[in-house]
C-alpha positions as CSV (number, residue, x, y, z in Angstrom):
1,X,31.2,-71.5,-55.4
2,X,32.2,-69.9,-58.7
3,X,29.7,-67.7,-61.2
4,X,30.5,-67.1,-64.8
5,X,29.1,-63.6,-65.6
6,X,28.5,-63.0,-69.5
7,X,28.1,-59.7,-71.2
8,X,24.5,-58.7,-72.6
9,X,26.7,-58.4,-75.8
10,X,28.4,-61.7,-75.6
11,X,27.6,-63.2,-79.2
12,X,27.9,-66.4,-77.2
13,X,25.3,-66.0,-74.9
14,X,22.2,-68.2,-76.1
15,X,19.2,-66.4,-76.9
16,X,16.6,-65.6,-74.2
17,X,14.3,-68.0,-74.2
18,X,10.6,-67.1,-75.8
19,X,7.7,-65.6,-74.1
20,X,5.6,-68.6,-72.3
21,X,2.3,-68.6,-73.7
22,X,0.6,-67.0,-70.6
23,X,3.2,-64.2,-70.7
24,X,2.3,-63.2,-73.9
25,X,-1.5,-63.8,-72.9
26,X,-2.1,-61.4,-69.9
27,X,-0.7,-58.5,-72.0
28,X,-2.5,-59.0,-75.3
29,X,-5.6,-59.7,-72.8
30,X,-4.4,-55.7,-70.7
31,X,-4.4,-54.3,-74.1
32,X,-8.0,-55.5,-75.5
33,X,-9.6,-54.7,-72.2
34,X,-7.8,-51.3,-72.4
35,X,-8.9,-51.2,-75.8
36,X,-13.0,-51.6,-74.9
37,X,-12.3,-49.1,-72.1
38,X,-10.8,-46.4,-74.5
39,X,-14.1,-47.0,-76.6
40,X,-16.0,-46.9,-73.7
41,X,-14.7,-43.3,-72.5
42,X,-15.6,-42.0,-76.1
43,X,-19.1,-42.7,-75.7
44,X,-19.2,-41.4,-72.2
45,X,-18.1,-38.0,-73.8
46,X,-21.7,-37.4,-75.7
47,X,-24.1,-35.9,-74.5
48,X,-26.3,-36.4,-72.7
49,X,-23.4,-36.4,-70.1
50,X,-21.5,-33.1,-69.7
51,X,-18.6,-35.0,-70.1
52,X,-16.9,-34.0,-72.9
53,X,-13.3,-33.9,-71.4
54,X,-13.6,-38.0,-71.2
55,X,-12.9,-37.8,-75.0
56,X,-9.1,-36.8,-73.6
57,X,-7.9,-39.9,-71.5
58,X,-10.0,-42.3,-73.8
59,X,-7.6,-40.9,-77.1
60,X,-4.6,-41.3,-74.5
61,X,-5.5,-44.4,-73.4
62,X,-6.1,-45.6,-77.3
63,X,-2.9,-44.5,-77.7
64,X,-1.2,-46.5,-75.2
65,X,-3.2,-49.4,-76.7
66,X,-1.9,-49.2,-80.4
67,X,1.5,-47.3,-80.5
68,X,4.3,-49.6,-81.4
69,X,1.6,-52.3,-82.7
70,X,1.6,-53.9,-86.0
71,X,-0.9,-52.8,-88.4
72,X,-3.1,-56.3,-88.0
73,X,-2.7,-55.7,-84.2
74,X,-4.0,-52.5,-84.6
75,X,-7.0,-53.6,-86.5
76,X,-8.3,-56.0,-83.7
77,X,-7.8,-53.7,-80.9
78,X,-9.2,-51.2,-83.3
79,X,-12.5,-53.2,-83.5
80,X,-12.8,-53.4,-79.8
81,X,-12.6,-49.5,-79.2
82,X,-14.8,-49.2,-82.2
83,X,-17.5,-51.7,-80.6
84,X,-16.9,-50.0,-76.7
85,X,-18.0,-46.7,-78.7
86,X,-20.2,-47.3,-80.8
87,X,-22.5,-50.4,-79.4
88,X,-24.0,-48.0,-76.5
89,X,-23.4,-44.8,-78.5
90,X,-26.0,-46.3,-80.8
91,X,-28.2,-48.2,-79.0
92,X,-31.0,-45.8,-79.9
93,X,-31.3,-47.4,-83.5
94,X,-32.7,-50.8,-82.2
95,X,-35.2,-49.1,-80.0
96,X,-38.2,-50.3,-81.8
97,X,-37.0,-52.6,-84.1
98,X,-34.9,-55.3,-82.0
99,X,-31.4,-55.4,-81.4
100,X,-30.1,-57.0,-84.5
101,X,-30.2,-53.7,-86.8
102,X,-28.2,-52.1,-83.8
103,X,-25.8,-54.9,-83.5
104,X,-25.4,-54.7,-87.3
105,X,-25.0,-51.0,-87.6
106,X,-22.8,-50.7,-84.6
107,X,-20.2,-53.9,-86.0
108,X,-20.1,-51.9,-89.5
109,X,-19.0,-48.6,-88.1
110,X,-16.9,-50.1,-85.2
111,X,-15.4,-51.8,-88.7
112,X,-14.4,-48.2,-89.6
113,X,-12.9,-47.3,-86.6
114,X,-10.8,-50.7,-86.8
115,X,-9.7,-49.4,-90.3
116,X,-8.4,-46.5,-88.8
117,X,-6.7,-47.6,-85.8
118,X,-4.8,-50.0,-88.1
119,X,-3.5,-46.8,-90.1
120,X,-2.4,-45.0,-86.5
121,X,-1.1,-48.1,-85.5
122,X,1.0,-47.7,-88.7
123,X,2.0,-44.2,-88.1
124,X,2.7,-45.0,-84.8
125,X,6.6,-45.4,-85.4
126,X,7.3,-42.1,-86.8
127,X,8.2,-39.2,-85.1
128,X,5.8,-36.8,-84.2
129,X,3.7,-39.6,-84.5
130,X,0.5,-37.9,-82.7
131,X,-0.1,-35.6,-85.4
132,X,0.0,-38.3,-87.9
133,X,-2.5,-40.4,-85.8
134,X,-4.9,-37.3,-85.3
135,X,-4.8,-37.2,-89.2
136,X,-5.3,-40.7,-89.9
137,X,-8.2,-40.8,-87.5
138,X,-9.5,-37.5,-89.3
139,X,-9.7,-39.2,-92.7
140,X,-11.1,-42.5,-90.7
141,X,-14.3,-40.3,-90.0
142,X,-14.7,-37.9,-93.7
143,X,-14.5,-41.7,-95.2
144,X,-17.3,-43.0,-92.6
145,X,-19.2,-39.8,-93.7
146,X,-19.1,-40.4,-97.0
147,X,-19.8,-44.0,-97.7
148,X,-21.6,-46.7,-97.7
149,X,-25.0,-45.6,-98.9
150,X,-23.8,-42.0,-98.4
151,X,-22.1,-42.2,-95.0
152,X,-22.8,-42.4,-91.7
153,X,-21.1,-39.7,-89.6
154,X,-22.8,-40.2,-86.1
155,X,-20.2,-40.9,-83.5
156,X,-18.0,-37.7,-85.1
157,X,-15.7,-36.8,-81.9
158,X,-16.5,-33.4,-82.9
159,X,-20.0,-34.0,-82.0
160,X,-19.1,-34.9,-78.6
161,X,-18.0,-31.4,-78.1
162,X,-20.8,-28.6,-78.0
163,X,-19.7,-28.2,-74.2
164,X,-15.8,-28.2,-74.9
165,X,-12.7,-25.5,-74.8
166,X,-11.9,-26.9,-78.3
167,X,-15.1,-25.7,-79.1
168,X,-14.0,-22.7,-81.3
169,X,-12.2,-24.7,-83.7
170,X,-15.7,-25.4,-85.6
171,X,-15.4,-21.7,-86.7
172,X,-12.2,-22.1,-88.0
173,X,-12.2,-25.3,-89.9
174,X,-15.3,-27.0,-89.7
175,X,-15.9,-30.6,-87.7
176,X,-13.0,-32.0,-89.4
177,X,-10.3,-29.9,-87.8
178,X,-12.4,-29.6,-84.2
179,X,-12.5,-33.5,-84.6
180,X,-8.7,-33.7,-85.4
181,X,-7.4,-31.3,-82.6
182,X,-9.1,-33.1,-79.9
183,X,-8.0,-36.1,-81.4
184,X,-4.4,-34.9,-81.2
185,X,-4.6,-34.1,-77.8
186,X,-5.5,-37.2,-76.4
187,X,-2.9,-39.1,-77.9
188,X,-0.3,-36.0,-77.5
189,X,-1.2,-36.8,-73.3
190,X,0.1,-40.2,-73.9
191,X,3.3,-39.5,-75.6
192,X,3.7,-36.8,-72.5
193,X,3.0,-39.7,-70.4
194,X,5.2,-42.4,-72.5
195,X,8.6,-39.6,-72.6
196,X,7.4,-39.1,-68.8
197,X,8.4,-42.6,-67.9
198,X,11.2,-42.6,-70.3
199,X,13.0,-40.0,-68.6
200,X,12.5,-41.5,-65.4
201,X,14.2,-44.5,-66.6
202,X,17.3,-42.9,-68.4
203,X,17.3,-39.0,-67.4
204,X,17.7,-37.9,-70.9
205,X,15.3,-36.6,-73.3
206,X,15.7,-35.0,-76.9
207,X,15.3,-31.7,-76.5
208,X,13.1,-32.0,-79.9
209,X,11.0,-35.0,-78.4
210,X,10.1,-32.5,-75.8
211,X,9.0,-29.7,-77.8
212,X,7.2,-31.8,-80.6
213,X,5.3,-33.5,-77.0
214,X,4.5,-30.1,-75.9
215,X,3.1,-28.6,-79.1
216,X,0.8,-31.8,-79.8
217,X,-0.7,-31.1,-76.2
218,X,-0.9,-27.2,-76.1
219,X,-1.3,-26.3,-79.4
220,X,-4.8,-27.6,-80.0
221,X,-6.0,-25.6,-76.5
222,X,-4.0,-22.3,-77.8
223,X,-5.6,-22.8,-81.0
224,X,-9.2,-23.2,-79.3
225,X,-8.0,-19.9,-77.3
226,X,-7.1,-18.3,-80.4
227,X,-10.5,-18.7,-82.3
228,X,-12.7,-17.6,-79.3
229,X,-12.8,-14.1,-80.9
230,X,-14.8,-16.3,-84.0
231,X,-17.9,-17.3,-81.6
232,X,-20.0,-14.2,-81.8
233,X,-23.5,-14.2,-81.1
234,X,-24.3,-10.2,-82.1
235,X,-27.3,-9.3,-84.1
236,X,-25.2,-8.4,-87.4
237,X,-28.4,-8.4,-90.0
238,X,-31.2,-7.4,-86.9
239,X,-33.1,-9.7,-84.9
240,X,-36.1,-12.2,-86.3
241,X,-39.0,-13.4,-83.6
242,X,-39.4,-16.8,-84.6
243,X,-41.3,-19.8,-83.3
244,X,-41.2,-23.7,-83.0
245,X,-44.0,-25.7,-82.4
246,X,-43.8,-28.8,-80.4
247,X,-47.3,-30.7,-81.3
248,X,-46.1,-33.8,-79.9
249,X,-47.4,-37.7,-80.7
250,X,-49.8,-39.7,-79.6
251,X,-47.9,-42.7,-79.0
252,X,-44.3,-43.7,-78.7
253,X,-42.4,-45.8,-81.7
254,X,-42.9,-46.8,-85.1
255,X,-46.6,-46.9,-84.7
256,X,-46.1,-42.6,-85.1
257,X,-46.6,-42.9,-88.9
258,X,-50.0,-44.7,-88.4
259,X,-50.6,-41.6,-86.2
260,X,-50.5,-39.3,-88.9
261,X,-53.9,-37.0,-88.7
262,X,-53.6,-37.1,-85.0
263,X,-49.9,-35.6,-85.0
264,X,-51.3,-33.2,-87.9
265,X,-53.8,-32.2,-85.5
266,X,-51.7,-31.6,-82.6
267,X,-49.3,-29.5,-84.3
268,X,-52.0,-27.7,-85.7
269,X,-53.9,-26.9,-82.3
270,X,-50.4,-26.3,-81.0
271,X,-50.4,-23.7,-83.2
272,X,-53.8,-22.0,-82.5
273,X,-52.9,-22.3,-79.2
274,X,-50.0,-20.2,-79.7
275,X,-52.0,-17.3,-82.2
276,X,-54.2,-17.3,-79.1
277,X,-51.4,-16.2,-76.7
278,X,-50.2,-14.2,-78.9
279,X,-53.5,-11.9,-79.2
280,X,-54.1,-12.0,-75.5
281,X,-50.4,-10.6,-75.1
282,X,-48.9,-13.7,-73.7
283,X,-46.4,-13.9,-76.0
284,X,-44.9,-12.2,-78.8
285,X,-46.3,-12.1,-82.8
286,X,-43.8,-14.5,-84.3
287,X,-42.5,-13.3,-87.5
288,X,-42.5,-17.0,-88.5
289,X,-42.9,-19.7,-87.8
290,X,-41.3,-23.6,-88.0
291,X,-43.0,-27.1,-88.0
292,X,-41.2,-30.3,-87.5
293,X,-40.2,-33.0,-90.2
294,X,-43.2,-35.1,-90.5
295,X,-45.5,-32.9,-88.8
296,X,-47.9,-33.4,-91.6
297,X,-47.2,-37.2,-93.2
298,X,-50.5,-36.5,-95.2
299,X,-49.7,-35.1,-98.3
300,X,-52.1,-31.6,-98.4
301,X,-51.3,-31.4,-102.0
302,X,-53.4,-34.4,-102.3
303,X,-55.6,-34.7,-98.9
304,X,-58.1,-31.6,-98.8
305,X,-58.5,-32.8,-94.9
306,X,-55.2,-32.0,-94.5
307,X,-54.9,-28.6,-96.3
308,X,-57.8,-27.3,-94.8
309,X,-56.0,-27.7,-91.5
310,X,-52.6,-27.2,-92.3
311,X,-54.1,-23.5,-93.8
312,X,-56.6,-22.6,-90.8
313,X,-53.6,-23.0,-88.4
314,X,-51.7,-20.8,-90.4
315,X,-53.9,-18.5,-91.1
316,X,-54.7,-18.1,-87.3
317,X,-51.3,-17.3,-86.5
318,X,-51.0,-14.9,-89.3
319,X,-47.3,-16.3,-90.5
320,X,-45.1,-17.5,-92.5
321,X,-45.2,-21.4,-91.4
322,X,-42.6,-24.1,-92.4
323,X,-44.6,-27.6,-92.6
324,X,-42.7,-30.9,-92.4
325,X,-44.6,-33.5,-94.9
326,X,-44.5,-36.6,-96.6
327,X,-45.3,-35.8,-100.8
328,X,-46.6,-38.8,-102.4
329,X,-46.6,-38.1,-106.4
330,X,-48.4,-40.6,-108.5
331,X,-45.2,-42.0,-109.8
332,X,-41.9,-42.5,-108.3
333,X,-40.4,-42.2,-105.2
334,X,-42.2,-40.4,-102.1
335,X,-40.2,-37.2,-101.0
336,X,-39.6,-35.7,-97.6
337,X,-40.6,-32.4,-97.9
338,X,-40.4,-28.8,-96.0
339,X,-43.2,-27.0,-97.7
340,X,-42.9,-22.8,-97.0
341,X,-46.5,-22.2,-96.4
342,X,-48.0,-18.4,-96.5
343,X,-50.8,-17.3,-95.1
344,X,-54.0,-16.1,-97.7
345,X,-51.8,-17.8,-100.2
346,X,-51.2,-21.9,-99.2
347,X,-47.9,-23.4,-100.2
348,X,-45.5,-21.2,-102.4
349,X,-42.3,-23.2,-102.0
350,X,-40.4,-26.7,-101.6
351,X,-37.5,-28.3,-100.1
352,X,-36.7,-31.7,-100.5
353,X,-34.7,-33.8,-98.1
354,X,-31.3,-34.2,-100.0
355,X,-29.7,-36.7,-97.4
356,X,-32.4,-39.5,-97.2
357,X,-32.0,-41.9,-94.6
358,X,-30.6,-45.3,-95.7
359,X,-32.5,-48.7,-94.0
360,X,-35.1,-46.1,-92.6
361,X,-36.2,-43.6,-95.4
362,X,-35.1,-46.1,-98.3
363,X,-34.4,-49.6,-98.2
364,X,-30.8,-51.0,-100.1
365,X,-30.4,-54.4,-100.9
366,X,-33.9,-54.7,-99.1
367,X,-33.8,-58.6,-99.6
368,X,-30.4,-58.7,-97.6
369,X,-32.0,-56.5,-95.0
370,X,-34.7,-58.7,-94.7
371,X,-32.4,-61.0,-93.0
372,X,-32.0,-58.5,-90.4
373,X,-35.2,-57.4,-89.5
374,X,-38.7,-58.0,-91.0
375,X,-39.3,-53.9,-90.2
376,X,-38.2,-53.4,-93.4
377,X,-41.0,-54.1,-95.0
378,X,-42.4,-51.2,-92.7
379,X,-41.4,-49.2,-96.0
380,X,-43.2,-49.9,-98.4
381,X,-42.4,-47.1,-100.9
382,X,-38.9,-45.7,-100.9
383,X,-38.3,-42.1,-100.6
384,X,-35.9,-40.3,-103.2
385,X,-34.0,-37.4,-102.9
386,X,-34.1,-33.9,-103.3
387,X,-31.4,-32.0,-105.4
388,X,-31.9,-28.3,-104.6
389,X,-30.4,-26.5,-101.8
390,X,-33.2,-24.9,-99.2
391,X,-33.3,-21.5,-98.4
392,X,-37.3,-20.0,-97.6
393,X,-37.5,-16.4,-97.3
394,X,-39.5,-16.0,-94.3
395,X,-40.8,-12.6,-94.0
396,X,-37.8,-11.4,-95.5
397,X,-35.6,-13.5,-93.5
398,X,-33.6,-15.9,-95.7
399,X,-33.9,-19.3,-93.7
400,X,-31.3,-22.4,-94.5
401,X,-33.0,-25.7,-94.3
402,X,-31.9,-28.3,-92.7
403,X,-33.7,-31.9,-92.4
404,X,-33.3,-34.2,-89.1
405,X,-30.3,-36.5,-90.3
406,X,-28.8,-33.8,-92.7
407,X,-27.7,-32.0,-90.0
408,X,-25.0,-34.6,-89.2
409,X,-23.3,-33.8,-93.0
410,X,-21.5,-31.2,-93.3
411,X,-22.2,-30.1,-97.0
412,X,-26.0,-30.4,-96.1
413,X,-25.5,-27.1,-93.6
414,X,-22.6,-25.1,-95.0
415,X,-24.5,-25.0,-98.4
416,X,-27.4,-23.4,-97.0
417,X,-24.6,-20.6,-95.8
418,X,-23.1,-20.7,-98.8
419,X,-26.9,-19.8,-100.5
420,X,-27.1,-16.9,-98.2
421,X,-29.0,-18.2,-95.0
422,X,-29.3,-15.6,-92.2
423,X,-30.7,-18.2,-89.8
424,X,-30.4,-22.1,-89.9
425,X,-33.4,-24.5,-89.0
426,X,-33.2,-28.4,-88.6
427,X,-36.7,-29.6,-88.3
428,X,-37.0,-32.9,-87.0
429,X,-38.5,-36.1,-86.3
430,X,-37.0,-38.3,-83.4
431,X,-40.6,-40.2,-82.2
432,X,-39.4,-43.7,-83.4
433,X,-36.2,-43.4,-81.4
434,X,-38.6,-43.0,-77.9
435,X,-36.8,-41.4,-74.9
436,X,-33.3,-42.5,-75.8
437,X,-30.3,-40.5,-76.4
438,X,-30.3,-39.9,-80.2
439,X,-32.3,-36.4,-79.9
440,X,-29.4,-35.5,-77.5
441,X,-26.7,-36.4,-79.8
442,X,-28.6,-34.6,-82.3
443,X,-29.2,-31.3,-80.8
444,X,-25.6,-31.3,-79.6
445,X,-24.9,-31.1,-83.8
446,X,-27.3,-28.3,-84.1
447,X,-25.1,-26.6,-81.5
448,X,-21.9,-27.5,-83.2
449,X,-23.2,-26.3,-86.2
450,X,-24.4,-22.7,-84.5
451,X,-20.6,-22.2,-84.0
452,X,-19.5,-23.7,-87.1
453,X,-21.3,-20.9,-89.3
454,X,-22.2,-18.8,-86.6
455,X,-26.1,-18.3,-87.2
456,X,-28.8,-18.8,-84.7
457,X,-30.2,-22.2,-85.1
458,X,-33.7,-23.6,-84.2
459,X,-34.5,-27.1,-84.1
460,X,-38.3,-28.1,-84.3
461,X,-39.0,-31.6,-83.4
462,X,-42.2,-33.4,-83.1
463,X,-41.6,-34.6,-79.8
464,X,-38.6,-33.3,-78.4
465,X,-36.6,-31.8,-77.5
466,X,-36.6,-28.7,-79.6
467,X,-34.7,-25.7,-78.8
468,X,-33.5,-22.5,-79.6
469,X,-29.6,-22.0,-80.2
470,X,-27.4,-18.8,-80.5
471,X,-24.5,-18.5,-82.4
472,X,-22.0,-19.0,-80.2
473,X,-23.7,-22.6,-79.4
474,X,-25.6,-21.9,-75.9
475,X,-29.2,-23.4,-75.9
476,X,-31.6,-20.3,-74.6
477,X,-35.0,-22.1,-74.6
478,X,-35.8,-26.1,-75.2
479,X,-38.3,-28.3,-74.7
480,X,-39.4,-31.9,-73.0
481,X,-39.5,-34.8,-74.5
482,X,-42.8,-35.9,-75.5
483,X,-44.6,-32.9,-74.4
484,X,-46.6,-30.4,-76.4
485,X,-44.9,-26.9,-76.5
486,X,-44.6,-23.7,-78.6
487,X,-40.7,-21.7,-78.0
488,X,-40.9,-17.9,-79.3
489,X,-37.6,-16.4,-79.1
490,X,-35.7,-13.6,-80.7
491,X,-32.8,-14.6,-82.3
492,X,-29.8,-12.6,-83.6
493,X,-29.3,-12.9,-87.4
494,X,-25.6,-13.2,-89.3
495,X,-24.8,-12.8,-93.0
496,X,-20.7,-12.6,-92.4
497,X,-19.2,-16.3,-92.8
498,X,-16.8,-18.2,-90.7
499,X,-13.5,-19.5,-92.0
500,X,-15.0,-22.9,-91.7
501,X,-17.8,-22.0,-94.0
502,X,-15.4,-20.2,-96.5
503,X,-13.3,-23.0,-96.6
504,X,-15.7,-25.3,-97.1
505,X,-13.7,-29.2,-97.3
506,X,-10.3,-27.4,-98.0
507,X,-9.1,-28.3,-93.8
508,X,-10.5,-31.7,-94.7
509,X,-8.6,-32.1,-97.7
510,X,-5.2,-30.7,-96.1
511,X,-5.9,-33.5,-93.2
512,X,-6.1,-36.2,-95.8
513,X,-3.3,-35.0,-97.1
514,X,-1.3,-35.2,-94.2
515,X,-2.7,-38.8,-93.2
516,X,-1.7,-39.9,-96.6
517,X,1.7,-38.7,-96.8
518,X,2.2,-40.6,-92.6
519,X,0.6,-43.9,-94.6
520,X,3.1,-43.1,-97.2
521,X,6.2,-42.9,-95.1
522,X,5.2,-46.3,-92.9
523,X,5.2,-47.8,-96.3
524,X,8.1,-46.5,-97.8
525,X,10.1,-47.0,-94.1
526,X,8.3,-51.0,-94.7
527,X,9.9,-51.5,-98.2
528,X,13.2,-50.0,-97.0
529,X,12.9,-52.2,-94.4
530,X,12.5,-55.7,-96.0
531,X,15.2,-54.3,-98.5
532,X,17.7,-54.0,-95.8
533,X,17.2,-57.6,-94.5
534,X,16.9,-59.2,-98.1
535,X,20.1,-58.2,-98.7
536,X,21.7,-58.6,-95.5
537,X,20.6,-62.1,-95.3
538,X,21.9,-62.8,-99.2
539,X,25.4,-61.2,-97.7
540,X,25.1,-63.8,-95.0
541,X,24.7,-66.8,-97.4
542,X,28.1,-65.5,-99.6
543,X,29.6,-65.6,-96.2
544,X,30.1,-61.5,-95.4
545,X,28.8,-60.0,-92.5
């Protein structure tokens, strides 16, 4: 019996033959299950899990799924991460109103995720090609933030992180750079893991691949490390005793705004409630105090029922009270407004919402969204927004104002920094979304935030779960859902500002940057590319080689 034996570099030996089509089938199948999983882990990172370090293996595991893949690749598995993220991550949206406005919202933003995975897909070839990704995926999310209908930035991996080591990194650079060192963690784990197996293979390594590994993975925990001296929760300006008032609703879901004198009423007696404690020594004399959004969605400039409450209650606790209502003017657009109301004196000052809620607040392309859901129709009147910046002065404290779903835009809270706010409040309204996750997700921002700027933040909500936050993000009182309560705390105030807040979108802009110029190189590397093989082909047909 004889063998012939033929070189792998034999330009004789015949081709090996193509993939079958189940060969190629179980792997594509691996990649979009691993795909769904990545997403998956993402969402298992918010809270209300303490589970932040998921975020880590589900970035590494993304990363496995799309380095090396073509762009369109990239896209499809991209959509499958975005949908294993954001379908549960968001499944408080269709709480009352069916699942079709939740499958709808969830497809659109998992279509921005897809976008982005085909960029990192992209950048996936070049070296160092973690940083790039981190980048790319950082630009994904300030675009998601910003558009359509003035952005959507819920599912921000920085969001994901009020428990995390990489924590810190707020201080320095705002959500944006917290966002992207995370981000660049996770996939710097897989390219450990990928030059792991590599060297196991061959028992060589570039020296450089080993370093560039190594600072991808470290240098976002140093950094954190590095910025802890930034998270300080010291009384720089004093202290202010302040308190939040929980009234509660009557009943669950988007019945609350037919509720309105009754959730009027139990805010109010909350309050009373509260004055009384306060005289019998019970608790201490707030210096002011903070009603939710919507606490009042009869307008008191118009409803004498209303105003005669609203001014009783604040009358009895003898404060400064912020009042969440609903301003309907004879003309135009109804406004959602924080109205600064003293006592002896009724309302002296107004803050519009400036980030109104598109599909909830105000209804685009309302015909097209009737296709969706007939709860459209729920609003009747649009509301409009504000232009001005809010900043009360509380009894001499300088309070930023920050409404519900503002506080997931980052302009919306620096500004009221940047306007000299000592202490940062986020009244809010989550009744319609019932006992799901979304005022989780929500208060984990307002502790994001805390660090970002570094002020005490207090978040007032109509039905939970309000709280209390320090600086330096740790929640020291807070609330149950759906259960009437009144926190009085005394919080530290801050006037000096955090790099982040200084910066203002400069890190953002410098991580744009830094995606644009990895998109540029793939693209320039493409065209070089296709150059190379026009013209080595064209030397084949003249008969060179």
């Amino acid at each position: 019996m004889s063998a012939t034996i033929t070189s792998v570099d034999d330009p004789q030996q015949p081709a090996p033959a193509p993939a079958s089509p189940r060969g190629r089938l179980i792997p594509g199948l691996v990649r979009s299950v691993a795909a769904v999983v990545s997403g998956v882990l993402l969402y298992l990172s918010f809270p209300p899990r303490p589970l932040w370090w998921l975020v880590l293996p589900g970035f590494a595991l993304l990363g496995w799924v799309l380095h090396g893949r073509r762009p369109r690749a990239g896209f499809g598995l991209g959509l499958l991460a975005g949908l294993g993220f954001m379908l549960p991550l968001l499944h408080w949206t269709g709480e009352e109103v069916g699942p079709v406005p939740w499958l709808a919202l969830a497809a659109a933003e998992a279509l921005f995720v897809a976008v982005g995975c085909a960029g990192i897909s992209a950048v996936s070839r070049l070296a160092c090609w973690p940083l790039w990704a981190a980048a790319v995926w950082a630009l994904d999310e300030g675009i998601r933030a910003r558009v359509p209908f003035g952005g959507f930035p819920w599912g921000k991996i920085a969001f994901g992180q009020a428990d995390s080591v990489f924590l810190p990194l707020a201080a320095v650079g705002g959500t944006p750079l917290l966002s992207f060192a995370v981000v660049l963690c996770g996939f710097g784990l897989h390219e450990a893991l990928r030059r792991f197996r590599a060297y196991r293979k061959t028992r060589e390594i570039p020296r450089g691949a080993v370093a560039a590994t190594a600072a991808c993975v470290l240098a976002p925990v140093a950094a954190a490390f590095a910025a802890w001296p930034l998270v300080d929760d010291s009384a720089e300006d004093g202290t202010a005793t302040v308190a939040a008032i929980q009234g509660n609703v009557p009943r669950l879901g988007l019945d609350f705004n037919a509720q309105r004198r009754a959730v009027l009423d139990n805010h109010a007696r909350r309050t009373e409630q509260l004055a009384r404690d306060v005289k019998a020594g019970k608790a201490p004399r707030p210096d002011f105090v903070l009603w939710p959004e919507n606490s009042s969605d009869l307008d008191p400039y118009l409803n004498v029922d209303a105003r005669y409450v609203i001014d009783n209650a604040v009358k009895a606790i003898g404060a400064p009270t912020v009042i969440g209502a609903v301003l309907a003017p004879d003309t135009g657009k109804l406004r959602n407004t924080l109205i600064q109301w003293e006592p002896g004196k009724g309302p002296v000052a107004t803050y519009d919402k400036r980030h109104i809620q598109p599909f909830g607040e105000y209804i685009p392309m309302r015909s097209v969204a009737r296709l969706f859901s007939s709860d459209v129709d729920r609003v009747r009147r649009d509301f409009g927004p504000g232009s001005k910046v809010g900043v009360f002065d509380l009894s001499g404290t300088p309070v930023g104002l920050v409404t519900c779903y503002e506080a997931a835009f980052d302009d919306a809270v620096r500004d009221t920094v940047d306007h000299g706010a000592r202490l940062i409040a986020v009244p809010s309204n989550n009744a319609t979304f019932g006992r799901s996750e979304m005022t989780y997700q929500q208060l984990a921002m307002s502790r994001v935030r805390a660090v970002e700027h570094s002020r005490s933040v207090v978040v007032p909500v109509t039905s939970g779960v309000s709280a209390i936050i320090r600086p330096d993000g740790t929640v020291v009182q807070r609330t149950k859902l759906f259960t009437p309560a009144a926190l009085v705390d005394e919080v530290p105030l801050r006037s000096s500002q955090t790099p982040a807040t200084r910066l203002g979108v400069l890190p953002e802009a410098v991580l744009a940057l830094i995606a644009a110029a990895g998109l540029g190189r793939t693209v320039v590397r493409a065209v070089r590319l296709r150059r190379a093989g026009t013209r080595h082909r064209l030397g084949s047909s003249h008969g060179y080689s």
